[in-house]
C-alpha positions as CSV (number, residue, x, y, z in Angstrom):
1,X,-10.1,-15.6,-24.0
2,X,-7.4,-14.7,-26.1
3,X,-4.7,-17.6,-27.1
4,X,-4.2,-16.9,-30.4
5,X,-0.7,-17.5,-31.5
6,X,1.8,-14.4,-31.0
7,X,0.4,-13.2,-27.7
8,X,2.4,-11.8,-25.6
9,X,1.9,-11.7,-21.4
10,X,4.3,-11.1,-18.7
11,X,4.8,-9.1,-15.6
12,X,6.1,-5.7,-15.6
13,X,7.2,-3.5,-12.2
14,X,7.8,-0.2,-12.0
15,X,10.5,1.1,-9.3
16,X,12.1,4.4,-8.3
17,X,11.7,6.8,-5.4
18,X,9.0,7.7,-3.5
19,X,6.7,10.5,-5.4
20,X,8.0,10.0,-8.8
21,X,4.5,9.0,-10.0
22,X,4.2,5.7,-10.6
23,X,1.2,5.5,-9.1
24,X,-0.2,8.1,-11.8
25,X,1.6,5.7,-14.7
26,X,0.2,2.9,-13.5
27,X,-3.6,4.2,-13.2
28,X,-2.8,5.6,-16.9
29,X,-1.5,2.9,-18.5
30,X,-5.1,1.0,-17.7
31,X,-7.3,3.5,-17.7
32,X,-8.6,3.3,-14.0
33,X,-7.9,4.4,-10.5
34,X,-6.1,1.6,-8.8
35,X,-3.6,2.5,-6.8
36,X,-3.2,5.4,-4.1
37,X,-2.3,9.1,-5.4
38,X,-0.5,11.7,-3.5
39,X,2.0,14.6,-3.2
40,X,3.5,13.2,-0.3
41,X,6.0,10.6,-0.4
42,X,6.1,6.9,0.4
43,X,2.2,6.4,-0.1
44,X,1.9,3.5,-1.7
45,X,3.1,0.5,1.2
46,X,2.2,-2.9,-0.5
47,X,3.1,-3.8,-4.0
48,X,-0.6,-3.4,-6.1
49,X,-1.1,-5.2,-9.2
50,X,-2.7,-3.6,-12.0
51,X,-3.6,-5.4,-15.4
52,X,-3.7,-4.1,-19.1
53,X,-5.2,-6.7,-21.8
54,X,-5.5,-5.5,-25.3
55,X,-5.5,-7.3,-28.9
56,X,-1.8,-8.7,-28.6
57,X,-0.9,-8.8,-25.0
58,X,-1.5,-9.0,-21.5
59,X,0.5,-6.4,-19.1
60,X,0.7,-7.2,-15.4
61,X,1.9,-3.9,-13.9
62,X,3.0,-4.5,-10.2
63,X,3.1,-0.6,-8.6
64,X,5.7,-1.0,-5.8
65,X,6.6,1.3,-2.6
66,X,9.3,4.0,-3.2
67,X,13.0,2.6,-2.5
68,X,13.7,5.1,0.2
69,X,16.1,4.1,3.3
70,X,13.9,3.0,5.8
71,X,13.4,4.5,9.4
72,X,10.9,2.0,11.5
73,X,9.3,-1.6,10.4
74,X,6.9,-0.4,8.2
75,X,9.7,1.5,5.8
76,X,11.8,-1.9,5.9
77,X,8.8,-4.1,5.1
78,X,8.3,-1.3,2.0
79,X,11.8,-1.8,0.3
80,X,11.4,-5.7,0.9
81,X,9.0,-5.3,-1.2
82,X,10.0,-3.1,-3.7
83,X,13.9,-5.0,-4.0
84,X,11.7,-8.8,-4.3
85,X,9.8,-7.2,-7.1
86,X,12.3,-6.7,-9.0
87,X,13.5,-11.0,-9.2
88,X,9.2,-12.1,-10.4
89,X,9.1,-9.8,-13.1
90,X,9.8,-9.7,-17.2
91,X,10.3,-6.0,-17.8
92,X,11.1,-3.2,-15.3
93,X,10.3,0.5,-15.6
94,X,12.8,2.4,-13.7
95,X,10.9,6.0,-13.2
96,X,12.7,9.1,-12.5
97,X,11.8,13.1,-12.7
98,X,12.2,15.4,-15.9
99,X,12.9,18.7,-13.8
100,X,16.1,16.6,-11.9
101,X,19.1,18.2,-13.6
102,X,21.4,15.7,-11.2
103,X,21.2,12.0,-10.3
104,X,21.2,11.9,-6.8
105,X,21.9,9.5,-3.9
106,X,18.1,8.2,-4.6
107,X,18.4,7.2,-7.7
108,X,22.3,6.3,-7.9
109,X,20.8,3.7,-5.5
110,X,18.2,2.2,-7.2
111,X,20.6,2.0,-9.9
112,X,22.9,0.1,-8.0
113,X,20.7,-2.7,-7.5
114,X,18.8,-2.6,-10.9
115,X,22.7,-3.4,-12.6
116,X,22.5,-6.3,-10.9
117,X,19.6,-7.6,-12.6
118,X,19.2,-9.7,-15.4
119,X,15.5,-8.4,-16.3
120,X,15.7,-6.0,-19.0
121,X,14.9,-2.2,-17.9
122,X,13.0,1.1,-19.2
123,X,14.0,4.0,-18.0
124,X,11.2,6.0,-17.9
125,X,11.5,10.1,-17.3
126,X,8.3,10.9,-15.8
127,X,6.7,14.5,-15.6
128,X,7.8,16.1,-18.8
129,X,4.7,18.4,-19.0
130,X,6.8,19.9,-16.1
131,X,10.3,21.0,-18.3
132,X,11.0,22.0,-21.9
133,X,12.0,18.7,-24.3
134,X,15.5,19.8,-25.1
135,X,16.2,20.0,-21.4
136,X,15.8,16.2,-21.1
137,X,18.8,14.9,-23.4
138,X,21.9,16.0,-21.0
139,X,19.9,14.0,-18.3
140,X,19.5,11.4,-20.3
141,X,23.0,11.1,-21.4
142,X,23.6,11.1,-17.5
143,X,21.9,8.1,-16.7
144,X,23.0,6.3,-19.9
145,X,26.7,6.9,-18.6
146,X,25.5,5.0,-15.1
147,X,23.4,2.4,-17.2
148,X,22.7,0.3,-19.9
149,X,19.0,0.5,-20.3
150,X,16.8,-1.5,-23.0
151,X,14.9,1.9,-24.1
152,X,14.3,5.5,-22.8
153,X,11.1,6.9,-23.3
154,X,10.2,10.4,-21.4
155,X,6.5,10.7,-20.5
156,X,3.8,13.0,-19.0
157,X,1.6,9.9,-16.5
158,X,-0.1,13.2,-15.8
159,X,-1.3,14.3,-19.5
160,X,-0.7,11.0,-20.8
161,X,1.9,11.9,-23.5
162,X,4.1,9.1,-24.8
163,X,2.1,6.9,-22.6
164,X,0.5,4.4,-25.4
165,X,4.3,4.5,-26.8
166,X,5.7,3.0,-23.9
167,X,3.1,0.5,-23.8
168,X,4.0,-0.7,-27.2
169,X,7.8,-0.6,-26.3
170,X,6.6,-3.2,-23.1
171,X,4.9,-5.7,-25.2
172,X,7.6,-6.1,-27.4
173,X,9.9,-7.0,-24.6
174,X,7.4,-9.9,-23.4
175,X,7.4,-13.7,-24.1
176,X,4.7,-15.6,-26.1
177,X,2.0,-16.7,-24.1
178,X,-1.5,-17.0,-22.9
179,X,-2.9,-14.6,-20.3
180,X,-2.7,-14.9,-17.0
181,X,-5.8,-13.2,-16.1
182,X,-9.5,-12.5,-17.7
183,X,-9.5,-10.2,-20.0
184,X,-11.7,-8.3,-18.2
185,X,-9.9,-8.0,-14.8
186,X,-8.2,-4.9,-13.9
187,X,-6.9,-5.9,-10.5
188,X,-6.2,-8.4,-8.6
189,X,-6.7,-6.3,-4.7
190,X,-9.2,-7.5,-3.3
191,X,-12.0,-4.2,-3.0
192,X,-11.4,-4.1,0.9
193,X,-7.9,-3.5,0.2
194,X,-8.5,-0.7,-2.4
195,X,-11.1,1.1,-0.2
196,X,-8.5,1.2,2.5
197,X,-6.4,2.5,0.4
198,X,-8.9,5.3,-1.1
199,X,-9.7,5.9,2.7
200,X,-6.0,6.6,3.0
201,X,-5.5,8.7,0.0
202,X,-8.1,11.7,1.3
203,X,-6.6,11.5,5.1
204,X,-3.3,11.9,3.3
205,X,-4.7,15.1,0.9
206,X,-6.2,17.0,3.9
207,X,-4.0,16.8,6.4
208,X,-0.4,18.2,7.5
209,X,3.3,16.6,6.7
210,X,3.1,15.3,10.4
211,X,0.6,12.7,9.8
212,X,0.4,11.0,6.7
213,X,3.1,8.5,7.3
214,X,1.1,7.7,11.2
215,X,-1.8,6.7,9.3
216,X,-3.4,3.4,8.6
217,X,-6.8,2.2,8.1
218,X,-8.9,-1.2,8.9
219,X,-12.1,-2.0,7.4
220,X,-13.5,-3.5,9.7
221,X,-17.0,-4.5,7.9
222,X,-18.4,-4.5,4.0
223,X,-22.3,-5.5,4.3
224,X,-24.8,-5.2,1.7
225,X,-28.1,-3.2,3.3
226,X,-31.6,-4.4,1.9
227,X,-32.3,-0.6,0.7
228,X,-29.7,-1.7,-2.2
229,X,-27.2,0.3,0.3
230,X,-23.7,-1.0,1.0
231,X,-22.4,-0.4,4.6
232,X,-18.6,-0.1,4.9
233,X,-17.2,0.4,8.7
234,X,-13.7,1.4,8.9
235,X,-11.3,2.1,11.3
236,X,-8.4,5.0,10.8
237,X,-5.7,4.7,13.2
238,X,-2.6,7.2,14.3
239,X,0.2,7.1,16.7
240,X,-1.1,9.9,19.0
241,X,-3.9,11.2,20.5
242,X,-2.8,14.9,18.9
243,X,-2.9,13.2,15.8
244,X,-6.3,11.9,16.2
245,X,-7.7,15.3,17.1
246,X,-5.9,16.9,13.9
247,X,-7.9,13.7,11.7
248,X,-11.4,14.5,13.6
249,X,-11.1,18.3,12.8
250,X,-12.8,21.0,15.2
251,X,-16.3,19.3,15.3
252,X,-15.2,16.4,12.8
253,X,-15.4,19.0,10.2
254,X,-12.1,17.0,8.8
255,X,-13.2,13.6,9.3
256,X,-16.6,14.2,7.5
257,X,-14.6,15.6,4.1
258,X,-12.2,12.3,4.5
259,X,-15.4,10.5,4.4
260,X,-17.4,12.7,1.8
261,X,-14.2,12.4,-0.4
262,X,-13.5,8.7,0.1
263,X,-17.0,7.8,-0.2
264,X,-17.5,8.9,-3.6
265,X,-14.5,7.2,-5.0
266,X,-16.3,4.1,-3.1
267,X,-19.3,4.3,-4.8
268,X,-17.8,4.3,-8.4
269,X,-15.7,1.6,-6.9
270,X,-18.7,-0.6,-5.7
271,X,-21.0,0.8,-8.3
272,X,-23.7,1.4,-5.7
273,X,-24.7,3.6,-2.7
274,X,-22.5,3.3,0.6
275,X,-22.8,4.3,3.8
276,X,-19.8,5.2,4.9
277,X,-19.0,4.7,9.0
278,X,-15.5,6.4,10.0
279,X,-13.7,5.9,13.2
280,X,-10.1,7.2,14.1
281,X,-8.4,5.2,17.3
282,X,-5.0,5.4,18.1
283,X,-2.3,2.3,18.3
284,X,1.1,3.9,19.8
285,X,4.1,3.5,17.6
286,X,2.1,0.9,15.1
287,X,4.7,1.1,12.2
288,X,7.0,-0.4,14.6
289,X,4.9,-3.3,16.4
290,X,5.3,-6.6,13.8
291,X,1.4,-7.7,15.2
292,X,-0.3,-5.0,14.8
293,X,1.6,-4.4,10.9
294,X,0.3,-8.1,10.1
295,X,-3.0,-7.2,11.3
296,X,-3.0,-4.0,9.2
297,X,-2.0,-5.7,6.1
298,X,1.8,-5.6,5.8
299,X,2.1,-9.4,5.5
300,X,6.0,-10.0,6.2
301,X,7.1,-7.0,7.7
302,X,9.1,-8.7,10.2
């Protein structure tokens, strides 16, 4: 355990719109697969904490759902989230796109409410592998106009350039004090929650813009087999029995990649053999039913 004197620990979110890759930061910044991964907005629903403990300090990254104006429950319980975030935490990371040669609406937004905070803010330009580096300093004049941030640093989450940079800048900005977790924890999901959300991830990767946002998954059972075999039952559910054919796939061609894909992102999970059980049912209008949004995991989406 490290206490020694000088040690720095805090909480650290990172906000902005949906699909501007903080996931991809935050799985880069410690080194592991944590938190959901797509091209298609608003995938990540919950806030998912992440940890990073090195020599000097202890960095509690909180991944939150894209600020986005909502359209049902589910979108409403997602920028709850996201907007309480931004009052538990000691640093903020504010990401935005490199290839953006406007603020928008989006952004103006988020900017809006982050000027009302008293927590001190990073604005991080995210996907520079994507422009050319003297493109980035008239954007970056933009948003200082709109804002008074603590630091700007422009990084690749992708490639991983600038990444260990920005880390140092974070530390810097936390207090003194001991850690909050062992230095050996990464997360603090529980593993049902993060093969849900793996499960998720390939239904989101293989299938059309019409279903991604219909989707949730259950697990229903994780049971260690004697044959040093773990068996994990889940339950993917859709709004429409159209949707559920598009899921199973002509033969469940499509639902037997989800579940060759998800299982081996399982198995490095669990760090053993799993038999992988995959059902698709369908609950009509879910994302707008409070019951069945508690029951799926969206604690306080009323």
């Amino acid at each position: 355990m490290k206490t020694t004197v000088g040690f720095r620990s805090g909480f650290v979110a990172l906000v902005g719109r949906p699909n501007v890759g903080k996931s991809t930061l935050m799985n880069r910044m410690v080194g592991r697969k944590l938190a959901i991964m797509s091209d298609k907005p608003q995938t990540t629903r919950n806030k998912i904490t992440a940890i990073l403990t090195n020599d000097t300090a202890q960095l509690v990254f909180i991944d939150t759902p894209g600020i986005h104006k909502p359209k049902h429950k589910l979108g409403e319980y997602m920028v709850n989230v996201a907007r309480n975030v931004l009052r538990e935490v000691d640093v903020i990371l504010f990401l935005t796109e490199a290839s953006e040669k406007e603020i928008g609406p989006g952004d103006r937004y988020i900017i809006e409410a982050l000027s009302q905070a008293k927590t001190p803010v990073i604005l991080v330009i995210n996907k520079t592998d994507l422009v050319k580096r003297d493109d980035l300093f008239p954007l970056i004049e933009k948003y200082r106009s709109m804002m008074e941030f603590r630091e700007v640093v422009p990084v690749s989450a992708l490639e991983g350039e600038n990444v260990d940079t920005l880390i140092s800048l974070i530390s810097g900005m936390l207090p003194e004090g001991p850690m909050y977790y062992p230095e050996d924890m990464v997360t603090d999901q529980p593993e049902q929650a993060i093969i849900r959300e793996i499960i998720r991830e390939k239904v989101l990767h293989l299938t059309r813009e019409e279903i991604p946002h219909s989707v949730a998954v259950e697990i229903e059972e994780v049971q260690p087999r004697n044959n040093e075999l773990i068996y994990v039952r889940a339950v993917i559910y859709t709004e429409k029995e159209s949707q559920k054919g598009i899921i199973v796939g002509k033969n469940g061609t499509l639902l037997k990649k989800v579940g060759a894909m998800a299982r081996e992102d399982i198995e490095n999970l669990l760090g053993s053999r799993v038999y992988l059980d995959l059902w698709v049912k369908v609950k009509k209008d879910w994302r707008n039913r409070d019951s069945i949004l508690r029951n799926l995991g969206y604690d306080g989406a009323t």
